[in-house]
Z-matrix of the N, CA and C atoms (Angstrom, degrees):
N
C 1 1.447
C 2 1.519 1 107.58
N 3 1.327 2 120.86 1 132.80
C 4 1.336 3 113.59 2 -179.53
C 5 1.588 4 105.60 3 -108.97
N 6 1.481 5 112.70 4 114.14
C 7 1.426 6 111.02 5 165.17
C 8 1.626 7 128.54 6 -111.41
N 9 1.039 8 136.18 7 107.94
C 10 1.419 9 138.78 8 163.68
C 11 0.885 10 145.14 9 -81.84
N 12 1.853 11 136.02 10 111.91
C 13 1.468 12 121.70 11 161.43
C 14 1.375 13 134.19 12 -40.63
N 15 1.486 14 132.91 13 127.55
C 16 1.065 15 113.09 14 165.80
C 17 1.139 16 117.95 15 -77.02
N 18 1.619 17 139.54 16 170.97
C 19 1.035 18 134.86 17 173.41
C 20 2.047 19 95.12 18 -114.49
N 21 0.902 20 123.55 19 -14.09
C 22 1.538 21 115.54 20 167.12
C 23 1.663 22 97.81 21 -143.88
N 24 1.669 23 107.07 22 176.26
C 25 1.337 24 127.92 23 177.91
C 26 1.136 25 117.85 24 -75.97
N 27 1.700 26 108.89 25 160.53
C 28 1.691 27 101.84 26 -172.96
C 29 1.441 28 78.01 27 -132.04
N 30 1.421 29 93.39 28 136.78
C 31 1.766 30 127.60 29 175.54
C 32 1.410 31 102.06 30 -68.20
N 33 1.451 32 94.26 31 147.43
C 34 2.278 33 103.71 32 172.98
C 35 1.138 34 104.95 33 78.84
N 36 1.499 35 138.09 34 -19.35
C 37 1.617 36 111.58 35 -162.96
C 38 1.833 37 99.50 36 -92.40
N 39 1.429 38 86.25 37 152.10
C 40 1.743 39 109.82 38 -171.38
C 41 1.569 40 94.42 39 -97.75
N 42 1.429 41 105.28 40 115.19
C 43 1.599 42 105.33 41 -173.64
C 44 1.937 43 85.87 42 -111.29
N 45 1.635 44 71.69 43 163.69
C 46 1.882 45 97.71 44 -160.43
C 47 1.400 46 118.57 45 -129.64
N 48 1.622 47 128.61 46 78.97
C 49 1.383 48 134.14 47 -179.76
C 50 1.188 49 119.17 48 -21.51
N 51 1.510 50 124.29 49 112.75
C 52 1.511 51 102.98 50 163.45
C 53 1.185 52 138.48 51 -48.76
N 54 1.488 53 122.50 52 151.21
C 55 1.215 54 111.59 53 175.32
C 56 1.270 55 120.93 54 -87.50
N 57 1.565 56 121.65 55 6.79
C 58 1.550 57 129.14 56 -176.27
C 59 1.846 58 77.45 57 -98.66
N 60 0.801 59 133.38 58 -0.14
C 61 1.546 60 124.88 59 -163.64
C 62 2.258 61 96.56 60 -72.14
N 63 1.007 62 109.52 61 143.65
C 64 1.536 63 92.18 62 173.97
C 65 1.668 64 105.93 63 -111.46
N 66 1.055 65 130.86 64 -169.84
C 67 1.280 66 135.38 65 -165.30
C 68 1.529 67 113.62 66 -100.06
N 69 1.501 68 113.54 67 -13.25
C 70 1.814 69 121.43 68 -157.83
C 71 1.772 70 101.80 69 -118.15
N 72 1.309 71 112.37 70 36.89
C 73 1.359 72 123.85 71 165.50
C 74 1.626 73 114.17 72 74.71
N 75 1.215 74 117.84 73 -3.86
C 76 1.350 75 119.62 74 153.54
C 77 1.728 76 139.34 75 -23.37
N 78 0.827 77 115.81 76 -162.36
C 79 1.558 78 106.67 77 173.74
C 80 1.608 79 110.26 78 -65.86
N 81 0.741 80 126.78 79 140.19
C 82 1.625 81 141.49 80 171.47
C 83 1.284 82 128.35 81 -135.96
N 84 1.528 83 130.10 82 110.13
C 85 1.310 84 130.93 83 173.17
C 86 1.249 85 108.41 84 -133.53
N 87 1.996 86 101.85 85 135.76
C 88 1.236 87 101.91 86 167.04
C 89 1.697 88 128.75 87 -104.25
N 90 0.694 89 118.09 88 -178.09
C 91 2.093 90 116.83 89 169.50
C 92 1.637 91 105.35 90 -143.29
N 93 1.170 92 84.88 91 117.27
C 94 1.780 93 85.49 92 146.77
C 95 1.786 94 120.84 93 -132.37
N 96 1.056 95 97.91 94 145.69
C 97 1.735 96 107.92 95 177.88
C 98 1.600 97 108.27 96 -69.61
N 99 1.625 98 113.59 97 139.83
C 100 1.395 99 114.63 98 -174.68
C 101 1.613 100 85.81 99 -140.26
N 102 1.226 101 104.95 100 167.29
C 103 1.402 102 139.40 101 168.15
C 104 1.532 103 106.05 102 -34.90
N 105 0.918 104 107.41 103 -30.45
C 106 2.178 105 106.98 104 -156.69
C 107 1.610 106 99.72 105 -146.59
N 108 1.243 107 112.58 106 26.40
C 109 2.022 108 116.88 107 176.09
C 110 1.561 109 110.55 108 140.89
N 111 1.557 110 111.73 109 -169.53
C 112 1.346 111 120.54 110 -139.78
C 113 2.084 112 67.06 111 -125.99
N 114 1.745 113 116.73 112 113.66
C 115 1.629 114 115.25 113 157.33
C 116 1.587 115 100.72 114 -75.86
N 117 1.441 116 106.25 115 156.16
C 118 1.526 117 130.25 116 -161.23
C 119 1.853 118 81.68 117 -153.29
N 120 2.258 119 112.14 118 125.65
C 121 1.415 120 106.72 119 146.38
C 122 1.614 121 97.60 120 -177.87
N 123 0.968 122 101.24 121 157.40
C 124 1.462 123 123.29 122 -167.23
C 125 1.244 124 108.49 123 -56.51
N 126 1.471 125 117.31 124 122.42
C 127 1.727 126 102.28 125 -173.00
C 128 1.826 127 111.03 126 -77.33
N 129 1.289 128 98.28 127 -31.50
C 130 1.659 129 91.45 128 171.90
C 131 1.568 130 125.86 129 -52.90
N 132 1.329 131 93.30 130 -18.29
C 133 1.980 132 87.74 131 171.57
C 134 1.402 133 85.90 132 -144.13
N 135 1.289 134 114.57 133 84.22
C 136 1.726 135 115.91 134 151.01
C 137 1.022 136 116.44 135 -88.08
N 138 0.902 137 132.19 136 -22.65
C 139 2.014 138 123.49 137 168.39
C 140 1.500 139 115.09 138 -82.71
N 141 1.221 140 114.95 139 -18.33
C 142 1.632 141 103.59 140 -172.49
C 143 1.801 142 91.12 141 -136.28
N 144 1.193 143 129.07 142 14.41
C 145 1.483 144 118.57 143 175.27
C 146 1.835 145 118.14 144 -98.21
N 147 1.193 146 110.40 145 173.67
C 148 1.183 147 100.87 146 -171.83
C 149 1.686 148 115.77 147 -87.79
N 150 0.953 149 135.94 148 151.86
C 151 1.445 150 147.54 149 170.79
C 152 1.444 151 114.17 150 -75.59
N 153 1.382 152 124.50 151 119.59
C 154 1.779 153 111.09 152 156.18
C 155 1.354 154 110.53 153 -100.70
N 156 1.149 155 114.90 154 148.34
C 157 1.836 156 121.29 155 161.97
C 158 1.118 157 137.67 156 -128.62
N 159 0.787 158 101.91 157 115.95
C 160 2.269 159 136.87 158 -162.06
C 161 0.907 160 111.77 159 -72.48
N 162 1.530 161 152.01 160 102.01
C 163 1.444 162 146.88 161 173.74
C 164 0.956 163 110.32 162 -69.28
N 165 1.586 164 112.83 163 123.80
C 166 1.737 165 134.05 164 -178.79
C 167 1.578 166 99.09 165 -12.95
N 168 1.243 167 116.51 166 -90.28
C 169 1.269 168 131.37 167 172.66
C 170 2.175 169 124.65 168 -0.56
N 171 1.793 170 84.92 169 -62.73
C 172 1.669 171 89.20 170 164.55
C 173 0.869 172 108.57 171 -98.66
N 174 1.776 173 145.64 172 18.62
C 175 1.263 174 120.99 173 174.95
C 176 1.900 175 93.08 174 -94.05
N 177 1.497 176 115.26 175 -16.11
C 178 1.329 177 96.16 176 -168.96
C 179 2.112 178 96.01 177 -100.46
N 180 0.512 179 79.53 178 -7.29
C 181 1.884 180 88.67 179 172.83
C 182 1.645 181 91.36 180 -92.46
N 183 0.633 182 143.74 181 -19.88
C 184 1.561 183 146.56 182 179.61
C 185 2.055 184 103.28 183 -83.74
N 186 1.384 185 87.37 184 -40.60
C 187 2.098 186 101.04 185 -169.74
C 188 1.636 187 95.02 186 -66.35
N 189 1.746 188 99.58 187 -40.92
C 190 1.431 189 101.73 188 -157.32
C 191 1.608 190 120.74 189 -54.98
N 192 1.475 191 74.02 190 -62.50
C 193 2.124 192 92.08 191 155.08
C 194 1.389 193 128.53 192 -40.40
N 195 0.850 194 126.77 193 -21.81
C 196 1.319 195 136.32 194 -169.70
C 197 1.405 196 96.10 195 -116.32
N 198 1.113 197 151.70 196 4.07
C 199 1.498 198 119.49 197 -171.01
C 200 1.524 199 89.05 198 -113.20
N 201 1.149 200 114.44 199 -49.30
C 202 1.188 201 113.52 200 -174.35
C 203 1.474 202 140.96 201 -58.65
């Protein structure tokens, strides 16, 4: 699985609240799909937090695990 920090933001991507996310400032993560992997970052600091990036590949071997 290849995962990476970004060290800055990537422009255009449509990030997507979890739905395990709750409303009272709790844990929060968003995802959005990009060109080259699955972005992963904390919605409480989306402008100044760090980014991870998930290669297609383990982000859906990642879904699989989890759904079940």
């Amino acid at each position: 699985m290849s995962v990476e920090r970004m060290a800055e933001h990537v422009d255009g991507l449509h990030w997507f609240k979890s739905s395990y996310s709750g409303s009272d400032g709790g844990n929060c993560v968003e995802v959005a799909a990009g060109p080259d992997g699955v972005y992963v970052r904390d919605s409480k600091v989306a402008d100044d937090g760090p980014l991870l990036r998930v290669g297609r590949d383990g982000w859906a071997a990642f879904v699989a695990l989890t759904a079940g």
